[in-house]
Each structure stands twice: as C-alpha cells, then as structure tokens.
C-alpha positions as CSV (number, residue, x, y, z in Angstrom):
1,X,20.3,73.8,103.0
2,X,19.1,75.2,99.7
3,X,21.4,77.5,97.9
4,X,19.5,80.4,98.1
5,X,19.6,80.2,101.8
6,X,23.4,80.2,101.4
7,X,23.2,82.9,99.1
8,X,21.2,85.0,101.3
9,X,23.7,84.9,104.2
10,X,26.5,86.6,102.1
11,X,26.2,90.3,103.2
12,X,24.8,92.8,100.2
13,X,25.1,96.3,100.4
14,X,22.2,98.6,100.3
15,X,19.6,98.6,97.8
16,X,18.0,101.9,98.9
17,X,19.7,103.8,95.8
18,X,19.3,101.1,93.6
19,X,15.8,101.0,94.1
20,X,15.0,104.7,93.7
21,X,17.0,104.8,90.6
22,X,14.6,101.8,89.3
23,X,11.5,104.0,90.2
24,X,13.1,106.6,88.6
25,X,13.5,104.0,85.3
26,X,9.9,103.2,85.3
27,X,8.7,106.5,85.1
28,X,11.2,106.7,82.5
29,X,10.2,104.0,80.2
30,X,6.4,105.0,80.8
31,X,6.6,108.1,78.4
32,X,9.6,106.7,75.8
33,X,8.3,106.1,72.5
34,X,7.6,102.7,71.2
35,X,10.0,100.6,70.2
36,X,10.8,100.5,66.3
37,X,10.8,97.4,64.2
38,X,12.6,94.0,65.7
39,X,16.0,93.9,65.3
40,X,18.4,91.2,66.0
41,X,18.7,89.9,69.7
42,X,15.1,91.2,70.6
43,X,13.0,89.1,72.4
44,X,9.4,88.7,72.4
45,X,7.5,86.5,75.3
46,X,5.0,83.6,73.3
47,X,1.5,84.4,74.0
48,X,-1.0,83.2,75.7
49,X,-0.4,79.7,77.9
50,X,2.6,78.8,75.4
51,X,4.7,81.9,76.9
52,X,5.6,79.7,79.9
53,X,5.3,76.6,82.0
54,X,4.5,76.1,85.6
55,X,2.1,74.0,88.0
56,X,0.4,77.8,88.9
57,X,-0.7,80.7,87.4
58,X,-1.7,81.2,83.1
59,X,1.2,79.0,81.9
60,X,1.4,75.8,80.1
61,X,0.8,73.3,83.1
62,X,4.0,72.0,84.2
63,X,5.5,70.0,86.9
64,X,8.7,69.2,89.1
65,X,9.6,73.1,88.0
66,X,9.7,74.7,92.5
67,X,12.4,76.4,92.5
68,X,13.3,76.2,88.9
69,X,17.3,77.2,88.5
70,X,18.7,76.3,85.5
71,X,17.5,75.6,81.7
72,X,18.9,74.2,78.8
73,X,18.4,73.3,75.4
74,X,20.3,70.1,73.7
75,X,22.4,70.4,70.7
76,X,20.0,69.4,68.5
77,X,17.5,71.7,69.4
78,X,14.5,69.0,69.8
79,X,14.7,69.4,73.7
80,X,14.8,71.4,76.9
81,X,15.7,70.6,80.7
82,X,15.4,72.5,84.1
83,X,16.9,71.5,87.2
84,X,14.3,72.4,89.9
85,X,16.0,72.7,93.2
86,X,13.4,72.8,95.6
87,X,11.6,69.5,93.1
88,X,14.6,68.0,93.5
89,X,14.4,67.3,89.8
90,X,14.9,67.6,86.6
91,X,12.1,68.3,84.1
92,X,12.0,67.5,80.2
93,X,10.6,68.8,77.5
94,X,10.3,68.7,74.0
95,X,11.2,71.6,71.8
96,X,8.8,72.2,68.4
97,X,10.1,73.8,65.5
98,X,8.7,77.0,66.8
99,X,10.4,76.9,69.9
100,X,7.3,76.1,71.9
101,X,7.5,73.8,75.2
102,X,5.8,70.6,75.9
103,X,7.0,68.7,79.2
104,X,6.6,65.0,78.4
105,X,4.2,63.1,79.5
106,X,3.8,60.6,82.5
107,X,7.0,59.7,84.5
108,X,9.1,60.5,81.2
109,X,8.9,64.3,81.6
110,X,10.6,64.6,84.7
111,X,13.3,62.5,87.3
112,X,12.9,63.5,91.0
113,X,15.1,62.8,94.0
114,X,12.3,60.5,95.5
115,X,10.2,59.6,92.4
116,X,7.0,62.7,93.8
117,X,5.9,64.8,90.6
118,X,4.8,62.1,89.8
119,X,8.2,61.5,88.2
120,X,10.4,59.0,87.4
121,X,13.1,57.6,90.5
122,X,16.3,59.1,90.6
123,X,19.2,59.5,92.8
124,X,21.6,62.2,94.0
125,X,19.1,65.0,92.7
126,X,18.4,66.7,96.4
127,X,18.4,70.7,95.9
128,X,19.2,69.9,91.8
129,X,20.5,73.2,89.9
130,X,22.5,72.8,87.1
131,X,21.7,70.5,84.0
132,X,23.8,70.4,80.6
133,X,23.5,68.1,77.7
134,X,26.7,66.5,75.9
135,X,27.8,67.7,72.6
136,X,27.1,64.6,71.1
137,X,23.3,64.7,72.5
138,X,24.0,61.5,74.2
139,X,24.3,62.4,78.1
140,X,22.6,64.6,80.1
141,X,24.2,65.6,83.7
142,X,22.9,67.5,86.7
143,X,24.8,69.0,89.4
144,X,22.7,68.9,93.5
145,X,24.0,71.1,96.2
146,X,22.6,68.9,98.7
147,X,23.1,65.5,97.1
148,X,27.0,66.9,96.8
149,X,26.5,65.1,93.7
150,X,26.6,65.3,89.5
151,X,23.7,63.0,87.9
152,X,24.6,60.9,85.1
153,X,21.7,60.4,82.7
154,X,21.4,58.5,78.8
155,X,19.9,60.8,76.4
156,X,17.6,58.8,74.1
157,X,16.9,60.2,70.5
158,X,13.5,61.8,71.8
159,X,15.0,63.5,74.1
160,X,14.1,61.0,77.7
161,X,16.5,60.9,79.8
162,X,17.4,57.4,81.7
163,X,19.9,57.7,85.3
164,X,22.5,55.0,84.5
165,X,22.5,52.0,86.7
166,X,24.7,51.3,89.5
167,X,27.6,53.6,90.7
168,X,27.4,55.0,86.9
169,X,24.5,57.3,87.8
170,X,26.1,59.7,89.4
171,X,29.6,60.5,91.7
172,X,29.2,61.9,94.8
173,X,31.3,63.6,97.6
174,X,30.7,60.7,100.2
175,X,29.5,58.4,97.7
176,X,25.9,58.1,99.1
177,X,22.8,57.4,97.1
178,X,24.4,54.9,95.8
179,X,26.8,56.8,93.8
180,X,30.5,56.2,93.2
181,X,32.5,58.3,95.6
182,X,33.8,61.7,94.5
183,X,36.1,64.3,95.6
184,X,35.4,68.4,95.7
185,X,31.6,68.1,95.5
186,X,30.4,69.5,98.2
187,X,27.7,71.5,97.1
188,X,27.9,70.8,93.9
189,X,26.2,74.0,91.9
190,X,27.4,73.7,87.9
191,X,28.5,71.4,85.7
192,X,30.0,71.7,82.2
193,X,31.1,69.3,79.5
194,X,33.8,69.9,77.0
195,X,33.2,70.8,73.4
196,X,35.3,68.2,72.5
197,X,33.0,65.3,74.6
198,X,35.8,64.0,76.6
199,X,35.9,65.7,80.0
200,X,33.7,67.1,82.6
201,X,34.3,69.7,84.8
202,X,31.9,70.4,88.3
203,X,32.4,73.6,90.2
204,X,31.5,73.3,94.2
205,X,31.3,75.9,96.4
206,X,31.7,74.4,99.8
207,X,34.5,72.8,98.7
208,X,35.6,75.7,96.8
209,X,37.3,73.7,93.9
210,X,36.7,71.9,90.1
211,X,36.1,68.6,89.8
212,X,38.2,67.2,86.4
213,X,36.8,64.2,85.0
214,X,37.0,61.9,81.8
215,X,34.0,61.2,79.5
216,X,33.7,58.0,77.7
217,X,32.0,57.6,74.6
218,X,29.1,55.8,76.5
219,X,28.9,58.8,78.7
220,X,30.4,57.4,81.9
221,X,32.1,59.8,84.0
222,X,35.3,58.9,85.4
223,X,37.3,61.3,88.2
224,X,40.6,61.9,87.3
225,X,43.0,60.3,90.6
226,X,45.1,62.2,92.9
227,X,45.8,66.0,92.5
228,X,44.6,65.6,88.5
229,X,40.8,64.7,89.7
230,X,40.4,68.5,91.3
231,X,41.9,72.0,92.0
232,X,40.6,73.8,94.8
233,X,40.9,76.8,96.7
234,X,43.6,75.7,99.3
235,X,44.4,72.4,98.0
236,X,42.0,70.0,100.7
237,X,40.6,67.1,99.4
238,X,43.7,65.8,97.5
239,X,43.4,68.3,95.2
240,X,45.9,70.3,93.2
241,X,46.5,73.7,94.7
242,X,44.2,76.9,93.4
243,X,43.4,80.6,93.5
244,X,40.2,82.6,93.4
245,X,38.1,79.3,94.1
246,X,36.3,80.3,97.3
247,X,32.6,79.2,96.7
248,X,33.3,78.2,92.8
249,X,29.8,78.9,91.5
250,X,30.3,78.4,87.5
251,X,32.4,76.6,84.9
252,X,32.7,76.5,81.6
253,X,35.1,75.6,79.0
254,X,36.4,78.1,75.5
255,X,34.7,77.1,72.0
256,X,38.5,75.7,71.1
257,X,38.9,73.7,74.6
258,X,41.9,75.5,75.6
259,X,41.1,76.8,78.6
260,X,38.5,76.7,81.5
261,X,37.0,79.2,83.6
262,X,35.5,79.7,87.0
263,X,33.6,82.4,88.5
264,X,33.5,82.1,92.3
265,X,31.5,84.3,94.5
266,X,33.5,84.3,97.5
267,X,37.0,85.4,95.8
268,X,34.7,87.5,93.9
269,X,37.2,86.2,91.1
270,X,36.8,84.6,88.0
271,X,39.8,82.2,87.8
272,X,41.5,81.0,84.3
273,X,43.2,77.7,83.7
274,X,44.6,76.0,81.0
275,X,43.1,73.0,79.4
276,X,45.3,69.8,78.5
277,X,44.2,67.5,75.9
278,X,43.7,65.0,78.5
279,X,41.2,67.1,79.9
280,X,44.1,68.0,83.0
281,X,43.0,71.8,83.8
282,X,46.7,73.7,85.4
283,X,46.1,77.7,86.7
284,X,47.7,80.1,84.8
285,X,50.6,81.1,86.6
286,X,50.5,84.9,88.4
287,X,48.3,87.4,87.8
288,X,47.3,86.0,84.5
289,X,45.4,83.0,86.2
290,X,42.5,84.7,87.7
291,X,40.9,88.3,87.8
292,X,39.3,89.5,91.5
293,X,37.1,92.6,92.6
294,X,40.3,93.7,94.4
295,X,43.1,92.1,92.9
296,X,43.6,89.6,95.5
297,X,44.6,86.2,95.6
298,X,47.4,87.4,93.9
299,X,45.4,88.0,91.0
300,X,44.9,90.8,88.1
301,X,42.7,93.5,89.4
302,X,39.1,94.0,88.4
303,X,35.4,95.6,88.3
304,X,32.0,94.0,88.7
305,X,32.8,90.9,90.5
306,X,32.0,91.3,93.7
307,X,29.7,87.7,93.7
308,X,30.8,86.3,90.6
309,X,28.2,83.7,90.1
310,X,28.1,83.0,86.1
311,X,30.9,82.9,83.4
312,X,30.6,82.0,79.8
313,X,33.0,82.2,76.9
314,X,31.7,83.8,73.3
315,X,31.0,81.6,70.4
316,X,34.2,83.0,68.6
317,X,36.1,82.5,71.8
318,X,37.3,85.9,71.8
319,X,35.4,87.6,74.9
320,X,34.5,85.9,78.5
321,X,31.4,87.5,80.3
322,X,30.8,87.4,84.1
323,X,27.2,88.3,85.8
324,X,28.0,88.8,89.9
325,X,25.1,89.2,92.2
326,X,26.3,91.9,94.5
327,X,27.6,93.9,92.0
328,X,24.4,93.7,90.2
329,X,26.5,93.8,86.8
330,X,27.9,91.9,84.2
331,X,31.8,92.0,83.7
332,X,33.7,92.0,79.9
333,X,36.8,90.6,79.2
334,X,39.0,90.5,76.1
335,X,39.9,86.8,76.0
336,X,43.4,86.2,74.2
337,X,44.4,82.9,71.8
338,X,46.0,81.6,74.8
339,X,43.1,82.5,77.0
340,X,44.1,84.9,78.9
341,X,41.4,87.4,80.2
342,X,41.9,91.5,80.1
343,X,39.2,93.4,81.4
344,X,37.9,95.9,78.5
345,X,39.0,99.5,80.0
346,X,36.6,102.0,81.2
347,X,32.9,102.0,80.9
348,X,33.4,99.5,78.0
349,X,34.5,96.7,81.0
350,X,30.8,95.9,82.6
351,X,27.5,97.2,82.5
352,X,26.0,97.5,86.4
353,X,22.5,98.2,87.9
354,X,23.5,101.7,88.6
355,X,26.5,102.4,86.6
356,X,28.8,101.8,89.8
357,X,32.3,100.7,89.8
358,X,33.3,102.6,86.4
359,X,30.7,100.8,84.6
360,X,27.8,102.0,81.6
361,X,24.5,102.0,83.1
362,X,22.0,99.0,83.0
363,X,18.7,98.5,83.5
364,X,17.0,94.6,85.1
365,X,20.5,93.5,86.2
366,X,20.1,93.5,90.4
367,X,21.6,89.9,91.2
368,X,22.3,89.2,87.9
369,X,23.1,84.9,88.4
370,X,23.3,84.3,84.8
371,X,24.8,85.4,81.1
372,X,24.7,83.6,78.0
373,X,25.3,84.6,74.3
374,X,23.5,83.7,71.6
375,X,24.7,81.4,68.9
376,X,25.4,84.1,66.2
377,X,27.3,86.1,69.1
378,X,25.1,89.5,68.2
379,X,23.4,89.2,71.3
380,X,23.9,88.6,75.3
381,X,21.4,87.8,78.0
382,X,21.6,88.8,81.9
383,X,19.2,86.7,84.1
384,X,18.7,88.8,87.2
385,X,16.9,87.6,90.5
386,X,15.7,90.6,92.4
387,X,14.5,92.2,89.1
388,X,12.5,89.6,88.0
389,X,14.5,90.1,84.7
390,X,15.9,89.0,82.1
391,X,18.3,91.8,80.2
392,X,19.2,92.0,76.5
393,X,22.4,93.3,75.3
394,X,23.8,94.1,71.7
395,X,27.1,92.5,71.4
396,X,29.8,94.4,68.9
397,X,32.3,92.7,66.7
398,X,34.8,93.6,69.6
399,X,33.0,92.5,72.2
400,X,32.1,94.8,73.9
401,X,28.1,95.2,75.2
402,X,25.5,97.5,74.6
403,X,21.9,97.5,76.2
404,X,19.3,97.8,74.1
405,X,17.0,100.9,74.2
406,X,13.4,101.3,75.8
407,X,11.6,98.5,76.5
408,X,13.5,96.2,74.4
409,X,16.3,96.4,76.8
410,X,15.0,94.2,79.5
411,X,11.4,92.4,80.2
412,X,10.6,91.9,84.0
413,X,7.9,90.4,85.6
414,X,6.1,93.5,86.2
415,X,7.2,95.7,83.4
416,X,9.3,97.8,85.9
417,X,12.7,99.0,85.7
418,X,11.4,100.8,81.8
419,X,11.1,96.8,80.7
420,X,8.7,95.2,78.4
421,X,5.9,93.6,80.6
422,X,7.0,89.7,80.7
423,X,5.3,86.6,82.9
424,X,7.0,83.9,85.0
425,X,10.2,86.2,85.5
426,X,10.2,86.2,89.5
427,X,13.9,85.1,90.7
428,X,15.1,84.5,87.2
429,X,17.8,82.4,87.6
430,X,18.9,80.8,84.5
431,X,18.8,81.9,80.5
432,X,19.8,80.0,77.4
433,X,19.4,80.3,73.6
434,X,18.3,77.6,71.3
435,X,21.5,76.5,69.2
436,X,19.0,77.5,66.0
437,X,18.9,81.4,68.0
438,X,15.7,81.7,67.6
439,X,13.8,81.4,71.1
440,X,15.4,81.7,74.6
441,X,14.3,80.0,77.6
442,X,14.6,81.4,81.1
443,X,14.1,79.5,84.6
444,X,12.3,81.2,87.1
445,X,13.5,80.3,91.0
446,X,9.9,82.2,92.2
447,X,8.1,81.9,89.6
448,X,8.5,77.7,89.9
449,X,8.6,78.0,85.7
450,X,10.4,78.4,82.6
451,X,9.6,81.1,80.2
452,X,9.3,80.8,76.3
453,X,10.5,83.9,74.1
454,X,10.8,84.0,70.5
455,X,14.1,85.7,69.8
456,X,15.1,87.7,66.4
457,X,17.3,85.8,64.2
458,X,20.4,87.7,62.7
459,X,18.9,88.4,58.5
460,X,19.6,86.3,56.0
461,X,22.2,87.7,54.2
462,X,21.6,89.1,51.2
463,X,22.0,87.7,47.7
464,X,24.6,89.2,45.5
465,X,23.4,90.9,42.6
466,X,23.3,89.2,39.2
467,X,26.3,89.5,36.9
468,X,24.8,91.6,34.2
469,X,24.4,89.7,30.9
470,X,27.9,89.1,29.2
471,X,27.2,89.4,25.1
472,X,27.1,86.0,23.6
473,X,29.9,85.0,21.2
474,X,28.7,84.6,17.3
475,X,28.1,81.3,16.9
476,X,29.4,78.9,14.9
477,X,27.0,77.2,12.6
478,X,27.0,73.3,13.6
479,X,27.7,71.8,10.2
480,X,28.2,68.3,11.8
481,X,26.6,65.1,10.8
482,X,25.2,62.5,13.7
483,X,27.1,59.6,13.4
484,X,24.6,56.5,13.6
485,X,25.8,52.8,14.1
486,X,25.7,49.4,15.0
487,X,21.7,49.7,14.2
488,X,20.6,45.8,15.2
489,X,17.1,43.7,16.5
490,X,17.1,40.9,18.4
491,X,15.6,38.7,18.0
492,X,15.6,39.3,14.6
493,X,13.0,36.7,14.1
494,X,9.9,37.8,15.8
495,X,5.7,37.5,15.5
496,X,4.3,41.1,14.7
497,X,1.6,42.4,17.3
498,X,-1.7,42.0,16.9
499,X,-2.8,45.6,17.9
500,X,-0.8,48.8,18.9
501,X,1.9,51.4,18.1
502,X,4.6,50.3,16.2
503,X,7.0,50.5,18.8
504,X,7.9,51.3,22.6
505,X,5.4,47.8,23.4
506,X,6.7,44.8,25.5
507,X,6.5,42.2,22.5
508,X,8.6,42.3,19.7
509,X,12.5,42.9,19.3
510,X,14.6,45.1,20.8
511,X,16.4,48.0,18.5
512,X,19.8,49.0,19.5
513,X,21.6,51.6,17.7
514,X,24.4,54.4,19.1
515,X,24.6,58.1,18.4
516,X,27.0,60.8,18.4
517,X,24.7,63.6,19.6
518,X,21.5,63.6,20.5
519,X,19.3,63.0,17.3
520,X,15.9,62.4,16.2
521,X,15.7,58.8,14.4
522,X,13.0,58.2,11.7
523,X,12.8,54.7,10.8
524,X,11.3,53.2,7.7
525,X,10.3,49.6,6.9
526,X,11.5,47.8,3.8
527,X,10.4,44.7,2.3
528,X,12.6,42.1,0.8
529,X,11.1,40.6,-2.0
530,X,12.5,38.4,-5.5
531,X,13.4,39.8,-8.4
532,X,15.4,39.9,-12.1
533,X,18.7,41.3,-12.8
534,X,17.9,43.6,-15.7
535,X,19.8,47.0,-16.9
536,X,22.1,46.7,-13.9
537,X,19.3,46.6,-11.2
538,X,16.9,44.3,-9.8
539,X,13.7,44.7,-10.9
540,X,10.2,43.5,-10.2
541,X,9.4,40.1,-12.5
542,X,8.2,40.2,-15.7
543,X,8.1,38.1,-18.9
544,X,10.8,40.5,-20.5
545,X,13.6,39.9,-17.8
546,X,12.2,36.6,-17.2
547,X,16.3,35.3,-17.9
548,X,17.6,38.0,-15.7
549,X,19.8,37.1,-12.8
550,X,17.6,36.4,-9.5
551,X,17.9,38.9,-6.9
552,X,16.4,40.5,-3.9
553,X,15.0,44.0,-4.3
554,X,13.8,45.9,-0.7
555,X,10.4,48.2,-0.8
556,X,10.1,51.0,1.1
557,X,6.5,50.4,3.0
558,X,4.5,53.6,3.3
559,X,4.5,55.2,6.8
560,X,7.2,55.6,9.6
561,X,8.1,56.1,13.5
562,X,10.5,58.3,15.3
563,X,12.7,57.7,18.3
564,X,14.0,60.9,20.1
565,X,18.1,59.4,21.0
566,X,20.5,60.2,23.2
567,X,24.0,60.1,22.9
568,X,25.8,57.3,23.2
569,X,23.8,53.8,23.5
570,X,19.6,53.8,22.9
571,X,17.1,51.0,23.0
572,X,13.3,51.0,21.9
573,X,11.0,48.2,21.2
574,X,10.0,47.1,17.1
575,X,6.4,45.2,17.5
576,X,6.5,44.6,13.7
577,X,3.6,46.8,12.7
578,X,3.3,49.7,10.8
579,X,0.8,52.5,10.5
580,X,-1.6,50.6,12.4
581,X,-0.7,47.6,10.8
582,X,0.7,44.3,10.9
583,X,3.5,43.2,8.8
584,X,3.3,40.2,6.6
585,X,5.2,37.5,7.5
586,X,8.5,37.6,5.2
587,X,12.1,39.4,5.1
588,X,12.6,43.3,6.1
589,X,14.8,45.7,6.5
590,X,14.4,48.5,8.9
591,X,16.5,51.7,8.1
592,X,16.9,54.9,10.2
593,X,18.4,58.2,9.6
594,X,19.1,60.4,12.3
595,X,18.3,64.3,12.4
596,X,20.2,66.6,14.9
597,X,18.7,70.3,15.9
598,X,20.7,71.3,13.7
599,X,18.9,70.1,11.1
600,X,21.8,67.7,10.3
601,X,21.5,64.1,8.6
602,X,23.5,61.2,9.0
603,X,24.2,58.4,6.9
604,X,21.7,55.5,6.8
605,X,21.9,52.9,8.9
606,X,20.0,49.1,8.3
607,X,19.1,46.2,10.3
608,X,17.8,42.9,9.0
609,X,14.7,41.2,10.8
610,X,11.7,38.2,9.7
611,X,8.6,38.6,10.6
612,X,7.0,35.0,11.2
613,X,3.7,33.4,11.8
614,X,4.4,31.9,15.0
C-alpha cells in the first residue's frame, strides 16, 4: 500500500467552500498590481528546462523521480536527493553553485528497490519517502513505508551514495531484505538525524511510535534495546509507553539537541520529548508533552492540527512549525529553552486555507504535508498537495508568520489561488532550502519531479561608515642616525667578473652588514696601495719622503652601488667590478654609509677583500 492510498482513506471534510474561496483568490490576484522589487524569502522558479526535473514534460530529463516525496540538500550544499515512492528510489544529484540540478549519470544517479531506472541495486527502498543526509555529510538515510524499513547509505565526497553491505544497509521491522531486524517500523515515513551526529530517530505510522537509535562515526545505525530502542503510542513492540503517536508522520530534533518532536496525523498532535545526551528521547510529563486539535491524550489544547503531517524546529530553536493536511494550515508555537511548545495566541497561532479555526488567512495551503525554514530564519515554506503549491511566508523576529502579498505569496502549478505561475508543482509534497538560502527545491508526488527556484538571500549587511579623519599629531622630526655594523665579505678573496653589474650576480662574495632601520647603503671601493709616512700621513712615493715610514694608503675609486636594507640582517652579492669594470687584482676596501628617509647618515662602516687572478 502506498502512502497516499493510506492518506486518502482518512476522512476530510468538505472542500466545496475552500474551493470557491480559491476561485474567488484567482480573480483576486488577476487584477493586483505587480509585485515590487525581490525581497528576502521570494522565490523565483529557474527558467527554461533548468526550473525542474522529471522523465515528462519541459524539465531537465530525470529519472527514478514517480511519485517524488521528499527532497533534500546535503550540508555542504554540493548535492540533492529525492525519495521517489512509487520508483522505489532514491535519486541524486549534483548541486552547481547556482543552485541548478544535474541527476548523475548512469547507475550513480539513482538506487532503486529492484535496480529498474536503470539504477543502481538497493534494498529495503519499496514505497521510499523520506531521505536526509548526516551532519557530517557522511551518511545518507531513507525511510520506505512498504519496506517497513530505514536505508543506510555512505556518502562519498561527490555526493554518490553507496547501501552498506550486509545487515548494515538498512534495519527493518521483520528484518527482511536482508536487513537487521528492527522494532516500530512499520510504515516507516521520516527519518531524522541529530545535529550532533550521534542518534537517529524514525517515525512510523502503523506502528505509531519513534524508533531511537545510535550513530557511529562510520555511519552504522544501531537500535537502542528494550524500552530505550522506541516509544510508541500504546507501548507495543517493547517499546516505552507514549502519547499523541497515532500514525507518527514526522520527526525532527531542536538546533541545541534537547528535545525531539513528532507530528502525528492520527492524534492530530504534535508530541514533545526530551532528548538525553545518549540520544534516549523520555515524553514530557502532562500536558507539556504534546499539543492535540482537541486537547486529548491528555495533552495541551490546540489549533491547526487536525492531520499533523510535518514538524520542524527554527534555526534559533525558538519556534516549532506544524503543516496538517486536513486543516489545510500550518500551526506556530513558541518553543521554550527547555522545549516546551505554546501555541502563539489568536490569529498569530497558524495560518489556514481559509482562515478557519481562529487562524490569519492563507492562500496555496490545502493539504499542506510540509514546512521548512530557511537557514537565515526570515522565511518559511508550506508544501501543499491539492494546491499544487508551494507557500512563502515572512517569518518575524518573534516568530510569528506572515504571508507574503500578491503573487509572491505562493506559486502553484497553474498560477491559481492569486499565485505566481510555477511548473512541476502537482502534489507538492516536500520543500527544502539550500544550507547557502539561496535556491529551494520542492518534490512533486504528481508531477514525478523536483522543482528548482532561486530564492532571495537576506542583504549583505551594510558597511559601517568610515571614522572621519582624526587630525594627525605634529610630528617629531626623526633626528636619528642608522646604526650600520658588522659590514663583512666572504670570501674575502675572490676573482672579479668578467662582465656585469657590480653586484646582486651569483659569482663573487657575499656582503653581510645589519641595520637599525631601514636605510639606503652606498658603497664605495677603495684601493690599498704602498706608501711613505711624511707630515703625519701616508702619502703617495716620491724621492722627497723616499726615508718615510712605509705604509698603506686606501683610494677611493671613482663610481659606486646602492643596496636598499632592511632592518635587521641584509645580504647582496660583490662581483668585484666597478662602473662597468673589473677590479685589478690587489687589496680593497669596500665602505658603506647608510641613508635613512630621513635623510639621516650613519657612521662608516669597512670591509676588507683581495681581488685575485685566479
């Protein structure tokens, strides 16, 4: 049995209003201006073929996508997944920058019950319609009504997806396919995995219950024995005793991993636990532990349950959102630090198809299935089956919801109900928003598709404005001379260069000198040549001081080369020539004085070198 045959057999009221008050809406929308410029939250479908997938109509070709019921994007935001029920499958895609879809080619980009798509084999994936990815990006997992099952899958770093051998690749309620053998997992319709990576949590509606179990790193799934593995409605299965959990539909855990929550359409009830760091899930006790359509159960009373089918918690944690199917409406709830859910009061507590049951009036929300919220929490979204739909709500800073005005309130397959005109919205089941919020996906039962919008990203925020200029202090005149030392070459006995620059070449010696502050260094050459002692210097040679003392007097060579230091330690290369030149073999000295901006000299500094023939 498929769920939407078991969804059809729970009795509706009648429509006959509803649908007059839609007509009423299109006539509506036809003459309401345009819609001003994007704003946050608005979507806009992709044109052309890259607006949607599917094996029909003017999509993007896609496959193992009949009966498409749930999408949703990984972590990283490289890839997508549906769970097709009536493919029996799970399709993959790749995500682009963009946000545009490509399904993977050959068997990689989908696994099917029986292998058909043509897809890869997998197992416990009959009537498949809930996929999720691990925080971590490492595991992917599928709940199957008819398999009774949740799939265990490797996520690779491209996004493919591999079933784990064995008993690994998935637990089952009679442990058939080949799977290890479960408890409370009879029809099997979400699964959920805890921010923290460590536990994962299956609602099943036959058997009205959770399912509890532990993650390991590798991704292995592990139920939880006796009464901790489960909680259910009336406590079958070995399972610890529960409220509100006839025909559990959804589960899903708080940002901070304190508490869990289940909507259930047959207690029309969302029901609250607490969260151990074990991963154990307890009920609240009393009223606090779950909120019904008519306050039974025991439980606190409500509005806009009656078929709770989705429930997810905010990004901030502090508001829970339920869609129900009957009531055509999604439900708000204060959520408190220690999870406890209060229904906002008055029309502020759910939005409905008609504005029934003390609620504002919507537009595109008959059997709403599904509600998300987008990553920046500015935004909501309302998948909604019999209106082809997918609804877009402002979300306040309290929480509370606001549908958007016009056509940017809702797109539908049609452009009915006063909605933009969209494509592959028939029986929207499922939406989701890229963890980047900036495209949202929506699986299409009817349509046997996903759809691709581009969403509008909350603004960047603003810059602050420059300081204005602050008046500069009079400076202080820098009267400081560079201090230059331990000025050396090695070798100090070298062959001058043939041809070149005088320095900054591979052959000759290395100069080492250190500075204070950076400097520029002009070096000059001086030649060491023999001389007389005569008047108290050494002078050049002559007959006249012919008896003087001998000595050495240094020439200062014409020309010179700069080096532009640093402070602290600087190198260059000497290759012995000067001004083009070579030196003569014989003793030198080379001498640098360093210049700061300033205009400030330092003290010479000399190094000794010999320039040789070979």
């Amino acid at each position: 049995m498929s769920f939407a045959s078991l969804q059809s057999s729970r009795p509706r009221p009648s429509k006959a209003a509803a649908l007059m008050a839609v007509s009423a809406g299109c006539l509506l929308g036809a003459v309401m201006a345009a819609d001003a410029a994007a704003a946050t939250g608005d979507l806009i479908q992709k044109p052309d073929a890259t607006g949607c997938l599917s094996a029909v109509g003017a999509c993007s070709p896609g496959k193992a996508l009949d009966g498409a019921f749930s999408v949703t994007v990984s972590p990283d935001g490289n890839s997508a997944y549906v769970a097709s029920e009536d493919g029996d499958a799970v399709a993959v895609f790749d995500r682009a920058p963009d946000g545009t879809l490509t399904q993977k080619a050959g068997t990689a980009g989908c696994i099917s019950d029986t292998g058909t798509g043509p897809c890869a084999d997998g197992r416990a994936l009959d009537n498949a319609v809930s996929v999720t990815v691990s925080p971590d990006g490492r595991s992917a997992y599928v709940a199957s009504t008819a398999s009774g099952a949740v799939a265990v899958f490797d996520r690779a770093a491209d996004g493919t997806l591999t079933q784990k051998p064995g008993t690994a690749g998935c637990i089952s309620d009679t442990g058939a396919d080949g799977c290890a053998d479960g408890r409370a997992l009879a029809f099997a319709v979400s699964v959920t995995v805890t921010p923290d990576g460590r536990s994962a949590y299956v609602a099943s509606a036959i058997s009205g219950a959770v399912a509890v179990f532990d993650r390991a790193p590798d991704g292995t799934l592990t139920q939880n024995p006796g009464t901790a593995g489960c909680v259910s409605e009336t406590g079958a299965g070995g399972c610890a005793d529960g409220r509100a959990l006839g025909f559990a539909v959804s589960v899903t855990v708080s940002p901070d991993g304190n508490s869990a929550y289940v909507a259930s359409a047959g207690s029309d009830a969302v029901a609250v636990f607490d969260r151990a760091p074990d991963g154990t899930l307890t009920q609240k006790p009393g009223t606090a532990g779950c909120v019904s359509e008519t306050g039974a159960s025991p439980c606190a009373d409500g509005r806009a349950l009656d078929g709770a089918f989705s429930v997810t918690v905010s990004p901030d944690g502090r508001s829970a959102y339920v869609a129900s199917f009957v009531s055509d409406a999604v439900a708000v709830f204060d959520r408190a630090p220690n999870g406890t859910l209060t229904q906002t009061p008055g029309t502020a507590g759910c939005i409905s198809e008609t504005g029934a049951g003390g609620c504002a009036d919507g537009r595109a929300l008959e059997d709403a299935g599904s509600v998300t919220v987008s990553p920046d929490g500015r935004s909501a979204y309302v998948a909604s089956q019999q209106s082809d739909a997918v609804a877009v709500l402002d979300r306040a800073a309290d929480g509370t919801l606001a549908q958007k005005p016009g056509t940017a309130g809702c797109i539908s397959d049609t452009g009915a109900g006063g909605c933009a005109d969209g494509r592959a919205l028939v029986g929207a089941r499922s939406v989701t928003v890229s963890p980047d919020g900036r495209s949202t996906y929506v699986a299409s039962r009817g349509s046997g598709a996903v759809a691709v919008f581009d969403r509008e990203p909350l603004p960047a925020p603003r810059p602050d404005p420059p300081e204005p200029p602050q008046p500069r202090p009079p400076s202080v005149p820098d009267t400081t001379r560079p201090l230059l030392s331990g000025l050396s070459l090695s070798p100090a006995r070298f062959r001058a260069a043939a041809k070149g620059p005088s320095a900054a070449a591979r052959v000759g010696s290395r100069v080492s000198y250190r500075l204070s502050e950076p400097a520029t260094v002009r070096f000059r050459v001086e030649r060491a040549l023999p001389g007389r002692r005569a008047r108290g210097r050494c002078a050049k040679p002559r007959r006249s001081n012919r008896r003087g003392k001998r000595c050495t007097r240094n020439i200062t060579l014409p020309g010179a080369f700069t080096h532009q230091g640093k402070t602290g330690q600087n190198t260059l290369t000497f290759r012995g020539r000067l001004r083009g030149r070579k030196l003569r073999p014989g003793r030198y000295r080379l001498r640098a004085i360093a210049t700061d901006p300033a205009g400030n000299k330092s003290q010479p500094a000399r190094g000794r070198f010999r320039i040789v023939r070979r």
